[in-house]
N, C-alpha and C positions, 0 to 999 in steps of 0.2 A: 808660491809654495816651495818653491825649489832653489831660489836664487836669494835670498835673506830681505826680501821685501818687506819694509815694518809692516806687520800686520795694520796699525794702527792706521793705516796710507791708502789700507786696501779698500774699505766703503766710500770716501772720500774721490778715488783715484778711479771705482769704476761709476762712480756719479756723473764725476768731470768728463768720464768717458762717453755717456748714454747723453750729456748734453749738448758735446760737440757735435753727435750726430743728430739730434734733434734740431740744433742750427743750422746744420750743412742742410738739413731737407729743408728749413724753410729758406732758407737763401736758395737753394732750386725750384721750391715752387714758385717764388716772387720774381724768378727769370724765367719760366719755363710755363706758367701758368695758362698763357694762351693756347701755347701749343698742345697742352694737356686739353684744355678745355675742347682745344677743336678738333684733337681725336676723337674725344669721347663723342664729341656730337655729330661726323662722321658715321662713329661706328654705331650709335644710336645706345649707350651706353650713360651710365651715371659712375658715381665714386662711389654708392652703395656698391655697384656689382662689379665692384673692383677695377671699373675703367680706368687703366692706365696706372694702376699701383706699383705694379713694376718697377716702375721710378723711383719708389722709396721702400717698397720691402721685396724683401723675396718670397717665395711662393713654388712646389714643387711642380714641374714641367708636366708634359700630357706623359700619361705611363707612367707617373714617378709618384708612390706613396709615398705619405709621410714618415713610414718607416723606416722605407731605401732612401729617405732626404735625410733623414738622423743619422743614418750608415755615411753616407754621399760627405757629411757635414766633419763627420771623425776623420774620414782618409784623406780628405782637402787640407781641413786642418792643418791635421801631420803632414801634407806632402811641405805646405807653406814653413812650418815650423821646423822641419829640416832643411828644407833651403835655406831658410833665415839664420838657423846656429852653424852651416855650413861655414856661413859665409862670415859669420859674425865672433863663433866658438871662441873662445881663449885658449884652449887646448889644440882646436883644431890644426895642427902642423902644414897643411896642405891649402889653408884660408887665401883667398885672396889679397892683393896685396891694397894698401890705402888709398880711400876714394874713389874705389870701382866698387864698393857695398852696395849704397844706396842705390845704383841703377842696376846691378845687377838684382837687389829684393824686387824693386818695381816692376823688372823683367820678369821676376817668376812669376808675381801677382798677375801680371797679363797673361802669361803662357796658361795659369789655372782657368782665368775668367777663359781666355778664347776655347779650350779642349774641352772644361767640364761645366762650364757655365749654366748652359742649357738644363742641368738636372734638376737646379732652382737656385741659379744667379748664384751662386758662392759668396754667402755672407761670410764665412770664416774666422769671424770677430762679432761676440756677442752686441759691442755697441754699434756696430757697423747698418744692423739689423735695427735692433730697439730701441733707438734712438727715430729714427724715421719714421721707423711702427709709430710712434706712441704720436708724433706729428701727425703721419696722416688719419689717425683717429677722429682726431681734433679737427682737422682739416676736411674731413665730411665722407670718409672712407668706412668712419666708422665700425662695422661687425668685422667688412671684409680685412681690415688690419688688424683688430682686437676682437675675441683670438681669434680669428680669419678660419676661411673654411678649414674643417678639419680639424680643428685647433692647433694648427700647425705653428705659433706664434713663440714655441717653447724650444723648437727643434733649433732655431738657429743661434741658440744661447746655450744649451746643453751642448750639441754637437761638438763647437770648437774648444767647450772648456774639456771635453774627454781627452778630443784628439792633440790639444794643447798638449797633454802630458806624457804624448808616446815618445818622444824625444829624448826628453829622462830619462823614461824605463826603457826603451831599448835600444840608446846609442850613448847620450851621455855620459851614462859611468864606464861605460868599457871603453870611449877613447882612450887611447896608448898614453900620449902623454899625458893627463888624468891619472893612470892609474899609475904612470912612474908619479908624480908631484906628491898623489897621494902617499907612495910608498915609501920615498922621501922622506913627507912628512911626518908620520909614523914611525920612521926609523931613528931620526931628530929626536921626537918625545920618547924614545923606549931609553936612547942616551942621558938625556934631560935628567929621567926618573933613576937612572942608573945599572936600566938593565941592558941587555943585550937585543938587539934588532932581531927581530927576525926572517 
């Protein structure tokens, strides 16, 4: 929405997105299968009642509505998505320097999952979530993934695309050097057209 993505890329792009997570879940079930299987039958549980979904969706914590998981899903978001234009920004004058990026996003990625994980695993990325969802459906999980108690199955798709967007509205455009490029640029075309900058 904000960075000149052809629209045309965007149904395509969030496809390829919901199905790479729907592969990552089943390349973890076909490794992890047993050990699923022998929680559940430990705990005297089935995949109807959600034994051990954990594994592939999220789900809001004891005490944690689905409400304050739609709030929980905005501020995660944003916290991710400021660390990631921190580090990443073009404007940003203070960015770190080349090829400490990627470990430093992977770093924040863990610092969210270990401090706020607990509220309901921080999907933070709508494919991240519904890709899995829509596997363990399939895979015998059933109601409890679609739409899962509560019908909580909307929250971890809606959440990150709000909080996606606080970063624009209130950092992005007031970067310094932003709004020098921008003034710049604007003062370029008032020359161009033959008038006077302002």
């Amino acid at each position: 929405m904000f960075r000149g993505f052809p629209w045309n890329k965007v149904a395509p792009y969030w496809v390829a997105q919901v199905i790479g997570g729907f592969v990552g879940a089943v390349i973890v079930y076909s490794l992890f299968f047993p050990v699923i299987d022998h929680f559940n039958e430990v705990n005297h549980l089935t995949c109807a009642e959600s034994g051990a979904a954990g594994v592939f969706i999220t789900h809001p914590g004891l005490a944690i509505t689905p409400m304050h998981a739609l709030s929980d899903q905005v501020i995660l978001t944003a916290f991710l998505l400021f660390g990631i234009f921190a580090i990443t920004e073009q404007y940003n004058e203070k960015a770190p320097g080349a090829n400490t990026g990627a470990l430093m996003i992977g770093l924040l990625v863990a610092v969210i999952g270990a401090s706020m994980g607990y509220l309901e695993a921080w999907a933070i990325n709508p494919p991240r979530d519904l890709g899995p969802r829509i596997f363990a459906f399939f895979a015998g999980w059933g109601y409890s993934a679609l739409p899962s108690p509560g019908n909580y199955w909307w929250i971890p798709i809606a959440g990150p695309l709000v909080g996606a967007g606080a970063y624009q509205l209130l950092i992005h455009q007031f970067l310094p050097a932003r709004v020098r490029a921008m003034d710049a640029t604007s003062g370029a075309n008032s020359r161009v057209q033959g008038r006077p900058a302002e």
